[in-house]
N, C-alpha and C positions, 0 to 999 in steps of 0.2 A: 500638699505638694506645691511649691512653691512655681509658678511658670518661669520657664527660660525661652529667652528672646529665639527665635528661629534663625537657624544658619544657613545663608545661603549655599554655603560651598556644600554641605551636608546635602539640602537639597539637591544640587544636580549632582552629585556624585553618587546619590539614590537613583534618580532620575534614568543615569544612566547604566546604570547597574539592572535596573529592570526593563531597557529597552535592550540590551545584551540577552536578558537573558529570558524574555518573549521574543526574539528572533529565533536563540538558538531551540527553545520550544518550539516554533513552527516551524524551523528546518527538520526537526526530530519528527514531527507528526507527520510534515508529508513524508521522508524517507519511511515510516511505518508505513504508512496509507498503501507507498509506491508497491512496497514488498507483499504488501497481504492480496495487492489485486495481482499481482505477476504469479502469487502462491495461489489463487482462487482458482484462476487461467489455465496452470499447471494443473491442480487436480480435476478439472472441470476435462482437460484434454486428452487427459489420460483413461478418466472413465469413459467419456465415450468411445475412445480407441477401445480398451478393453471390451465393452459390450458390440461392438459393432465385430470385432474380432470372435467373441464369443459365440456370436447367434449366426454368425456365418453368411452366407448367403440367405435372399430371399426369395430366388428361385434359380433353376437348376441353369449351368450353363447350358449355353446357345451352340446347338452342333454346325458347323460351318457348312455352308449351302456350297457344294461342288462335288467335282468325281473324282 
């Protein structure tokens, strides 16, 4: 295979083609990140509402002290 001399214009126009698009990678990762902790949060709040609803009280109410 014969070499050919390196382009510069090639070069940065690589260059910038993959800082485009490691950005938009890391904009996409965190909007993931963002949504899976807000969705963890959600079920995590919900169960405990559920069980805490479920099992009801943990003792009987308090009769009001008066006549």
């Amino acid at each position: 295979m014969p070499r050919v001399p390196r382009n510069p214009f090639m070069s940065l126009w690589l260059s910038a083609a993959h800082r485009m698009a490691n950005t938009g990678h890391g904009m996409i990762t965190a909007e993931v990140r963002r949504q899976q902790c807000e969705i963890v949060a959600t079920a995590t709040r919900n169960v405990e509402q559920f069980w805490t609803h479920a099992l009801g009280r943990t003792s009987p109410p308090r009769r009001p002290k008066g006549r």
